[in-house]
VMD Tcl script that draws the C-alpha trace (Angstrom):
set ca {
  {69.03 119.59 -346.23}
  {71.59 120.19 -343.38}
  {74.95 119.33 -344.31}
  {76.92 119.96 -340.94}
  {76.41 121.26 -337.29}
  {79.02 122.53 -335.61}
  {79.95 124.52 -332.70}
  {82.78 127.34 -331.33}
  {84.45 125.24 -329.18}
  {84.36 121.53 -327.43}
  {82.50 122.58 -324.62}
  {79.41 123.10 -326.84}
  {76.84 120.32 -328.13}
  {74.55 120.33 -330.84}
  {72.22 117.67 -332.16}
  {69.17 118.15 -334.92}
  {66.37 115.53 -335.18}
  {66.16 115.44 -338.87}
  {68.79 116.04 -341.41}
  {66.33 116.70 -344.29}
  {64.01 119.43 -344.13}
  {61.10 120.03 -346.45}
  {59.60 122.94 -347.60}
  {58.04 124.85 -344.82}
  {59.21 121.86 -342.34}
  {60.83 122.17 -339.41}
  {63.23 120.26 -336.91}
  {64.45 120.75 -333.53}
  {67.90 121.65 -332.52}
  {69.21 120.56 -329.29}
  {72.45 122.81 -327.93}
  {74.20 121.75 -324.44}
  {76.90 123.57 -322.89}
  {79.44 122.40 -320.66}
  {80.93 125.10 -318.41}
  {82.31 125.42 -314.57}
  {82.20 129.30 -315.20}
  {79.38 131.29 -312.78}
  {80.06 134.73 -315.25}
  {78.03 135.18 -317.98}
  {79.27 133.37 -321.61}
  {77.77 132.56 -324.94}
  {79.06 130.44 -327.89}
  {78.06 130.25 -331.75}
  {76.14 127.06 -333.28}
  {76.62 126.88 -337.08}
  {74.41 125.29 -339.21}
  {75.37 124.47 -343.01}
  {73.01 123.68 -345.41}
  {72.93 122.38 -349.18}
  {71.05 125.90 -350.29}
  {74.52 127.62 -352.10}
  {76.84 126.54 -349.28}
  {74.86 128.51 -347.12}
  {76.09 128.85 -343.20}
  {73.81 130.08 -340.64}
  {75.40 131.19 -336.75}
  {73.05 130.81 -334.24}
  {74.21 132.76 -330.79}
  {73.84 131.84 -327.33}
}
mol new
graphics top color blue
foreach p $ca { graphics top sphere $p radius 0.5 }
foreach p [lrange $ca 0 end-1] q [lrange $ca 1 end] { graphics top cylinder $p $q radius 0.2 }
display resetview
């Protein structure tokens, strides 16, 4: 199960489409960024899930 989704700062999004995830299931995870920067940029997506207050970083 996903217990939070969070992001690196307020000008980054991110939704899932289903909080529980079965056994070889998958979902969908929708990042958006808000920038008026032209130059190159990435932010971190963190997913935390119930398996031993596990976090994963997804980069971007």
């Amino acid at each position: 199960m996903i217990d939070t989704i969070f992001t690196s700062c307020e000008c980054t999004t991110a939704k899932i489409d289903k909080s529980t995830i079965s056994k070889n299931d998958s979902a969908i995870i929708s990042i958006s960024f808000k920038t008026d920067k032209s130059e190159e940029f990435s932010r971190e997506v963190y997913v935390k899930t119930n398996l031993s207050g596990k976090t994963y970083s997804l980069y971007g």
